[in-house]
C-alpha positions as CSV (number, residue, x, y, z in Angstrom):
1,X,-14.5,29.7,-51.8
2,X,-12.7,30.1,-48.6
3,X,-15.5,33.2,-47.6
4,X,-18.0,30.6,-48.4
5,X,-16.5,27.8,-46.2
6,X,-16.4,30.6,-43.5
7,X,-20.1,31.2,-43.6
8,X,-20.7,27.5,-42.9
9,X,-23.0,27.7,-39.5
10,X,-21.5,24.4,-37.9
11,X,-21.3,25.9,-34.6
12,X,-23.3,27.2,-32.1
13,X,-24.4,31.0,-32.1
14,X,-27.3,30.9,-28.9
15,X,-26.7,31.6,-25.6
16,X,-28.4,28.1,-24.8
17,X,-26.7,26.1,-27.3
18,X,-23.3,28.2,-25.7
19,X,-24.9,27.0,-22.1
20,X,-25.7,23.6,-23.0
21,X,-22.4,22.9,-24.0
22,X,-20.3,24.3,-21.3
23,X,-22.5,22.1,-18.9
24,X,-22.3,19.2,-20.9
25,X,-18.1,20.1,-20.6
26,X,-18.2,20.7,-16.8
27,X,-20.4,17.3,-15.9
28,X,-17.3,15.5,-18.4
29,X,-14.9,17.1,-16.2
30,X,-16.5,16.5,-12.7
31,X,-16.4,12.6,-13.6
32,X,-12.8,12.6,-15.2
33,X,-11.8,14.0,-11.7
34,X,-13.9,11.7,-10.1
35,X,-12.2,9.4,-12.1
36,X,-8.4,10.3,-11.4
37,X,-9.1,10.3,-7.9
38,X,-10.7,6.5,-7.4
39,X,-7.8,5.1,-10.0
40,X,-5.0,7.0,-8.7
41,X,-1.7,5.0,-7.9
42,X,0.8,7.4,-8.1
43,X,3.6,8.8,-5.4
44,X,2.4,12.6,-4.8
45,X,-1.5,13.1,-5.4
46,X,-2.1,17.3,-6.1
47,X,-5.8,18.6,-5.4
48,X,-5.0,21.0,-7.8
49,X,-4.3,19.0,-10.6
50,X,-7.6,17.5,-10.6
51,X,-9.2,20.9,-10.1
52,X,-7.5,21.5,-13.6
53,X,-8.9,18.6,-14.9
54,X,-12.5,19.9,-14.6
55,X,-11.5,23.5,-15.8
56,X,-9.3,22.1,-18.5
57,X,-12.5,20.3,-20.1
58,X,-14.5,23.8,-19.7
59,X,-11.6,25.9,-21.5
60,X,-11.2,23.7,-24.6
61,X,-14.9,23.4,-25.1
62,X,-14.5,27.3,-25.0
63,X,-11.8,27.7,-27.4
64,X,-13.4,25.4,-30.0
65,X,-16.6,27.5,-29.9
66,X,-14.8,30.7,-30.1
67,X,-12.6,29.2,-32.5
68,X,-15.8,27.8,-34.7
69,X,-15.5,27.1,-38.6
70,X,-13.0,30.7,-38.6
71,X,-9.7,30.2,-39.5
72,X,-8.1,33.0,-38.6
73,X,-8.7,32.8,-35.4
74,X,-7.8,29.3,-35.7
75,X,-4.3,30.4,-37.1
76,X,-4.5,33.9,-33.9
77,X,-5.2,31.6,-31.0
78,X,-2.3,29.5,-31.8
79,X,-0.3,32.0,-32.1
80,X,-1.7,33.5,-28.7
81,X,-1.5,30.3,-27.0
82,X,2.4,29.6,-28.4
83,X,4.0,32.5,-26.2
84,X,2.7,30.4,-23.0
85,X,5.0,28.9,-21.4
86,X,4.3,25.2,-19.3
87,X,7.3,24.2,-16.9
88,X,5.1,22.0,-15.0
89,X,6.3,18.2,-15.2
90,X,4.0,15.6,-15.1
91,X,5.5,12.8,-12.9
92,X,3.5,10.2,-13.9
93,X,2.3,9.2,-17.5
94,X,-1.2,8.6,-16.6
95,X,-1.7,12.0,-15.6
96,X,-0.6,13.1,-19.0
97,X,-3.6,10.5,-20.4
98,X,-6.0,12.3,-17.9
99,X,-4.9,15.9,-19.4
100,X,-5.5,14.6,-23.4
101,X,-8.9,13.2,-22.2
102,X,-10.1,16.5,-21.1
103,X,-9.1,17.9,-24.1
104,X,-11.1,15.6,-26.0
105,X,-13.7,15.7,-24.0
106,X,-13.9,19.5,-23.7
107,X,-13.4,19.7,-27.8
108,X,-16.3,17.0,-28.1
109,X,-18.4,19.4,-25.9
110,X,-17.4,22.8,-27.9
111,X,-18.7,21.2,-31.1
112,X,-21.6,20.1,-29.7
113,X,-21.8,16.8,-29.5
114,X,-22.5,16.5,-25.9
115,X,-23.7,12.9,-26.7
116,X,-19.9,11.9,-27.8
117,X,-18.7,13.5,-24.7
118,X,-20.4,12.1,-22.1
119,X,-20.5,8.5,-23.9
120,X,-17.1,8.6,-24.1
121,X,-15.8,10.0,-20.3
122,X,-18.3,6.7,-19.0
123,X,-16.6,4.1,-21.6
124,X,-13.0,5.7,-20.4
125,X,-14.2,5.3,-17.0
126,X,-14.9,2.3,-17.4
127,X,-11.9,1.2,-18.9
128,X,-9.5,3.2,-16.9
129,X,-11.5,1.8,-13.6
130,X,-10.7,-2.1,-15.1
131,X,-7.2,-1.4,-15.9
132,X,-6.5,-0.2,-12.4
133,X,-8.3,-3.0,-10.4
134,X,-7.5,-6.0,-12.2
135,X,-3.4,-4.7,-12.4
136,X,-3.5,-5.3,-16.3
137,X,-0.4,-4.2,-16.5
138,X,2.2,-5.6,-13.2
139,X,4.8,-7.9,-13.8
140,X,4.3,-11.4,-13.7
141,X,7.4,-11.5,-11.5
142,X,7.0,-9.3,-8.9
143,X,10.0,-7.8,-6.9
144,X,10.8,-6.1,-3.7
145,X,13.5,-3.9,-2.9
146,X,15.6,-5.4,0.2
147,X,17.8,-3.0,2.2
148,X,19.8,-4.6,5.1
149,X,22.3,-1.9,7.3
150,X,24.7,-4.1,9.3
151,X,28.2,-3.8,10.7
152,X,30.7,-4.9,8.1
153,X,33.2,-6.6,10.1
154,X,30.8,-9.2,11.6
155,X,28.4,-9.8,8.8
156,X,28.4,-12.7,7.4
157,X,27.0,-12.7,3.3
158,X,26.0,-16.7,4.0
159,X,23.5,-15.9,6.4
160,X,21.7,-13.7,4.3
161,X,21.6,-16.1,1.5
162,X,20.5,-18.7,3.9
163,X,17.5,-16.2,4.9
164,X,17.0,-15.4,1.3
165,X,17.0,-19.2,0.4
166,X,14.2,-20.2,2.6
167,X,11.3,-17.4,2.0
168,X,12.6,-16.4,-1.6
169,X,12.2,-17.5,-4.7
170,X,15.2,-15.1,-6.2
171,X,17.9,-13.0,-5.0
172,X,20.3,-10.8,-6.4
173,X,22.6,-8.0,-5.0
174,X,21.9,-4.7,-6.3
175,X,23.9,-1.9,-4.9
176,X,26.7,-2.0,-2.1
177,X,27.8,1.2,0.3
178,X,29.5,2.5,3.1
179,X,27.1,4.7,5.3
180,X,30.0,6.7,6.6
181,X,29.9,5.8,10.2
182,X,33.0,3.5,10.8
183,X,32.1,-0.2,9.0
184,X,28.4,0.2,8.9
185,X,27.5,-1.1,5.4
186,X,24.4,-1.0,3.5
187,X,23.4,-3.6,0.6
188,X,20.6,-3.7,-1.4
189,X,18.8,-6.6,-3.1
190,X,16.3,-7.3,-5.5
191,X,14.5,-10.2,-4.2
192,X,11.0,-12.0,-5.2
193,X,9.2,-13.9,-2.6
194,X,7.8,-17.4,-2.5
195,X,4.8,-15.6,-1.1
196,X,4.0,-11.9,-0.3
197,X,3.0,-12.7,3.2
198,X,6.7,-14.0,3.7
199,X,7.8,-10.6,4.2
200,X,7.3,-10.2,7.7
201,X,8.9,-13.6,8.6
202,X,12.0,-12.1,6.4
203,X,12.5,-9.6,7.9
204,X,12.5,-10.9,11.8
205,X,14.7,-13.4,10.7
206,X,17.0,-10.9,9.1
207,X,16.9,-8.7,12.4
208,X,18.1,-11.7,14.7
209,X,21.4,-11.8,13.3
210,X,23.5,-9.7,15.5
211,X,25.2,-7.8,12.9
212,X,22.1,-6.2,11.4
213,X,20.9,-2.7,12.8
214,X,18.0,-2.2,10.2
215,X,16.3,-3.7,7.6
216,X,13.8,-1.9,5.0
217,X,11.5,-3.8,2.7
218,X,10.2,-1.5,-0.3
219,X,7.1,-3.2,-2.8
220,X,6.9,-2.0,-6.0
221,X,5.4,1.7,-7.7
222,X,1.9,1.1,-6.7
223,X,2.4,1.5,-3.0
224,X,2.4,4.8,-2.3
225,X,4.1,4.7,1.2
226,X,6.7,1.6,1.4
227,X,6.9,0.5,5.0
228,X,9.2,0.2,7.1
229,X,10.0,-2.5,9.0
């Protein structure tokens, strides 16, 4: 029975059908990079991940059909593919999304149905595209990362809390530290404005007091490059 199931033509044995399919995988690819690149929010883009995306759809269409209804070389390719070793990380988890839509895409391709595929890279698109520009997923509350450097001995605590008290909503003291020159002190705060475009008025009123040397205002993940101010 299992020489029977073998025989099964499921998969395609033309070079056109073979063609068709490996096109159908690359156009899948080309958008998911597309994709990535007009959604991406993350802190270090690499060109040559999304290269991979596209060739990453084109190899698993090309191990499905070389794979096909046989399962021995089901059972060989694993084995092949086990001794392979992948020390990449991947930083962020929606880059790990992007890798398991290739491969679904690219295995929807290597069956042949190129339909599937390219139905399902636009409705991801789609999806992925709404997600990103409507923030489905930020806080409700969102906070900013405060960090004040000032000289210890004439700081004065009160008149950060007085700053804090008229363009913040919250405030709460995160990390305290020495810098290591003399009694130059760094403190960090979590703080969450009455209105985003507060932040510039916090921080000129922070660097008028003559005991602070620097202040540094970080938003939250999605900016890629915090300023400073």
């Amino acid at each position: 029975m299992l020489e029977d199931f073998q025989t099964i033509n499921l998969f395609p044995v033309t070079a056109a059908d073979v063609l068709a399919n490996l096109l159908a995988a690359l156009v899948c690819g080309i958008v998911l990079s597309l994709i990535y690149r007009a959604t991406y929010r993350g802190p270090s883009y690499s060109v040559s991940y999304v290269n991979a995306l596209v060739l990453l759809t084109l190899i698993s269409a090309l191990v499905i059909m070389v794979i096909g209804n046989n399962i021995a070389r089901a059972f060989g390719l694993v084995g092949a593919m086990s001794i392979i070793r992948f020390r990449t990380a991947v930083r962020d988890t929606m880059d790990m999304v992007f890798i398991f839509l290739a491969l679904a895409l690219g295995m929807a391709c290597g069956v042949g149905l190129n339909v599937v595929a390219l139905l399902g890279v636009a409705v991801a698109g789609i999806v992925i595209t709404a997600l990103t520009y409507t923030h489905f997923g930020a806080p409700r509350q969102r906070f900013h990362l405060l960090q004040i450097t000032y000289d210890g001995l004439r700081a004065d605590s009160k008149d950060f809390e007085k700053a804090f008290g008229k363009y913040c909503r919250s405030s709460k003291l995160v990390n305290v530290k020495n810098t290591g020159y003399e009694h130059e002190m760094e403190s960090f705060y979590h703080v969450r404005l009455k209105r985003d475009s507060m932040s510039e008025a916090l921080v000129k009123d922070l660097t008028s007091l003559n005991a602070v040397r620097l202040v540094n205002v970080f938003f939250d993940e999605d900016d890629v490059n915090p300023p400073t101010l």
